[in-house]
C-alpha positions in Angstrom: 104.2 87.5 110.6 104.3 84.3 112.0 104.1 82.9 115.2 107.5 82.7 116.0 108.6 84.4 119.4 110.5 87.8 120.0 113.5 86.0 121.4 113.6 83.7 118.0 113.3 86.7 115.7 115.7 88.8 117.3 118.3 85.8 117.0 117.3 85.9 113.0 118.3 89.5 113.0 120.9 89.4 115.1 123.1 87.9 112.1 124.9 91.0 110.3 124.6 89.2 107.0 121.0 88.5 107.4 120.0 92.2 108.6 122.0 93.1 105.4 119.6 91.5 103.1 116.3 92.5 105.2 117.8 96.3 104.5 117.6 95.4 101.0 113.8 93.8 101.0 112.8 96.8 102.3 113.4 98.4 99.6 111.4 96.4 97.4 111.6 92.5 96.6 114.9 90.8 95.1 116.2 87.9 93.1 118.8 85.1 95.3 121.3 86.5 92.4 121.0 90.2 93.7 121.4 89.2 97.1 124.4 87.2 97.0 126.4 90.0 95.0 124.8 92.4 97.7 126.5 90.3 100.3 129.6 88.8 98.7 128.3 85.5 100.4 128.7 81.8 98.2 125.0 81.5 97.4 124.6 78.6 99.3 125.4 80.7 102.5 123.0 83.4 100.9 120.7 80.9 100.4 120.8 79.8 104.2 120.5 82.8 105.6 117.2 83.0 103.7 115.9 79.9 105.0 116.2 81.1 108.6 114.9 84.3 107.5 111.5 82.6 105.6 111.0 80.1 109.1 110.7 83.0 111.2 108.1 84.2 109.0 110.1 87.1 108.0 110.1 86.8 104.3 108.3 85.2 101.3 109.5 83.8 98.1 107.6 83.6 94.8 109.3 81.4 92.1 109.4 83.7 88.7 111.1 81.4 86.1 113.7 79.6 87.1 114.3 82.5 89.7 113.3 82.8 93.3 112.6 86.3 94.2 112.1 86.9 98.0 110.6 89.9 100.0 109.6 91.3 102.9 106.5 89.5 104.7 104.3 92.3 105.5 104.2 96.3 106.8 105.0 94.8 110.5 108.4 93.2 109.1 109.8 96.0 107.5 108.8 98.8 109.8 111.0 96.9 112.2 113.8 96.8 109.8 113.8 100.0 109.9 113.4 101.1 113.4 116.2 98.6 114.4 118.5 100.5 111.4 117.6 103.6 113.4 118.2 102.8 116.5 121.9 101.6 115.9 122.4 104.6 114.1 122.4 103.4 110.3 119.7 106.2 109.2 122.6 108.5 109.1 124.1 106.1 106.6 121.7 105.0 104.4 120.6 108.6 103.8 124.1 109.5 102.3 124.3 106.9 100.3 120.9 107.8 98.8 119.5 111.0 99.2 116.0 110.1 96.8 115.1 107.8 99.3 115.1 110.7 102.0 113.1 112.7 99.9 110.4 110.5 99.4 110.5 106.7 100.1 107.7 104.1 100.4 108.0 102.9 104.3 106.6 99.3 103.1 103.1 100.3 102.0 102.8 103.8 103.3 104.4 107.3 102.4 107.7 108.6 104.0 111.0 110.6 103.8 110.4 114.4 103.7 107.5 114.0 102.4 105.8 111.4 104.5 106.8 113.9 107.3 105.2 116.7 105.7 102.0 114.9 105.0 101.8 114.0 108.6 102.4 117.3 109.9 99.6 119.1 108.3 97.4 116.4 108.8 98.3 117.5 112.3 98.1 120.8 111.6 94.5 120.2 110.2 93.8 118.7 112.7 92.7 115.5 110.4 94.9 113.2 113.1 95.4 113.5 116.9 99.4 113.2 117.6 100.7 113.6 121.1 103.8 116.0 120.1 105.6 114.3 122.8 105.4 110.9 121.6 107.6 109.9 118.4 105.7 106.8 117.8 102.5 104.8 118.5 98.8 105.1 117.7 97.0 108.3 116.3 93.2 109.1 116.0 91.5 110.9 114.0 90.3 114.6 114.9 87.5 116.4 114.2 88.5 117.3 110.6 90.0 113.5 109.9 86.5 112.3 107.6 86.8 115.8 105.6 90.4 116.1 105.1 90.3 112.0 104.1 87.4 112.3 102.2 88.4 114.7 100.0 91.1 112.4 99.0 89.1 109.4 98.1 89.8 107.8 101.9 86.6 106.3 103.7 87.6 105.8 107.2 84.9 103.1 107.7 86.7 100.8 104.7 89.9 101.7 106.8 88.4 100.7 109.9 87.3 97.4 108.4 90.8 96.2 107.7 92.3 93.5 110.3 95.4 95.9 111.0 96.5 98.6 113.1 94.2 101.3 112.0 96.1 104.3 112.0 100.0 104.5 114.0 102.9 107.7 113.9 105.8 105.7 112.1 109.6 106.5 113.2 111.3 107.9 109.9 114.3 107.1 110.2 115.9 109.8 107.9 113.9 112.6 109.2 113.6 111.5 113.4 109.9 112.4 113.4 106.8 110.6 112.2 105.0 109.7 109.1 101.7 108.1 108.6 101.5 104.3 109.3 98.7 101.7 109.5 96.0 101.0 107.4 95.4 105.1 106.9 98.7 106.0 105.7 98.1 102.6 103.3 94.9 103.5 101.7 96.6 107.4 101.6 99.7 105.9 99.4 97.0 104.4 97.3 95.0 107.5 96.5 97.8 109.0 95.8 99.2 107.0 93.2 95.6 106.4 91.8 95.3 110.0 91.7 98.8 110.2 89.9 100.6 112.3 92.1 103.4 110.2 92.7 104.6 107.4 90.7 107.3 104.8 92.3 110.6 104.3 90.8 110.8 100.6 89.5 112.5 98.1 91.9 113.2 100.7 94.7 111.3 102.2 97.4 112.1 105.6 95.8 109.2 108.1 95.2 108.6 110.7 92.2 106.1 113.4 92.8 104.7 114.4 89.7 104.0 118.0 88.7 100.2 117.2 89.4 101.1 116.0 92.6 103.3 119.1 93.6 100.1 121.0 92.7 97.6 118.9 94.8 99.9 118.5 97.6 100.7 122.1 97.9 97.1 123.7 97.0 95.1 121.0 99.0 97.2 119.7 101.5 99.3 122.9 102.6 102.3 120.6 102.5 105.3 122.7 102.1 107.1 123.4 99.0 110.3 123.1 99.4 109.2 119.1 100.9 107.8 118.6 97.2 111.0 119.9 95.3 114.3 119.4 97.7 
């Protein structure tokens, strides 16, 4: 994110139009075209918004053709997205309207939804993370079982710890009011997990599939829960 301040970046927010197309970033990037039908704003009010949105460091834009597609800047942006959409009460919403993103979702570049939630509670329950049960958010360790558990996966802590990024956090879920794994750990989890082909990611959306190998390797070497792998 840039350096913009709090107060600044609240003000961007603050804008129901512009929270409107943030909601939609997370979900995965999107053309000025999809946006303004989205918003049933002119496109030069779309366009606008965007700019306020890219100063405050909020967004990116990658020229594709004669198209500018725009998404969310990085994890930090979108994770806020969504804990602000939670907090005024739009995860009740949003999980009518699409009930495969509950299941299982991307939350920017980690796991979530049912199944992020199940993931994180037997990592708990393996004791492969440390997670105050009292606290619904904010850093995690890892336990005595955490280079095992993560190992077996294809995760090496110490590459983790290298990165230049929160190392490992409990993420709000916003569908499920509990936590997932955030950070760099839940990242470089969501990538062994699609490099072991256990999940592939619906095109264009946040929305997760679990494959029948995954449903196996969750199940069997996890412990996650089955009825989090099929419901």
């Amino acid at each position: 994110m840039s350096g913009a301040s709090p107060s600044t970046i609240a003000q961007a927010l603050a804008d129901p139009v512009r929270f409107r197309i943030m909601e939609r970033l997370t979900d995965g990037p999107a053309a000025v075209s999809e946006l303004v039908l989205l918003s049933g704003e002119s496109q030069s009010n779309v366009s606008n918004h965007l700019a306020v949105l890219r100063a405050q460091g909020l967004v990116t834009v990658t020229r594709i053709g004669r198209q500018r597609v725009y998404e969310v800047a990085d994890p930090s942006v979108g994770q806020l997205v969504e804990s602000l959409g939670m907090i005024a009460g739009r995860g009740s919403e949003r999980l009518k309207l699409s009930p495969s993103l509950a299941r299982a979702r991307t939350c920017y570049d980690h796991l979530a939804g049912r199944l992020g939630v199940a993931i994180f509670d037997t990592l708990v329950a393996r004791r492969a993370i440390l997670h105050p049960a009292a606290r619904y958010r904010g850093p995690v360790v890892v336990g005595p079982a955490g280079e095992r558990v993560f190992g077996s996966f294809g995760v090496e802590l110490d590459e983790v710890h290298r990165e230049r990024r929160q190392f490992a956090t409990a993420c709000g879920d916003w569908s499920e009011r509990r936590a997932h794994l955030g950070g760099a750990l839940g990242a470089a989890l969501w990538v062994q997990t699609l490099e072991h082909g256990w999940v592939v990611r619906k095109p264009g959306t946040r929305v997760i599939v679990v494959t029948p190998k995954g449903r196996r390797a969750f199940e069997r070497d996890l412990g996650v829960p089955r009825e989090a792998l099929t419901t």
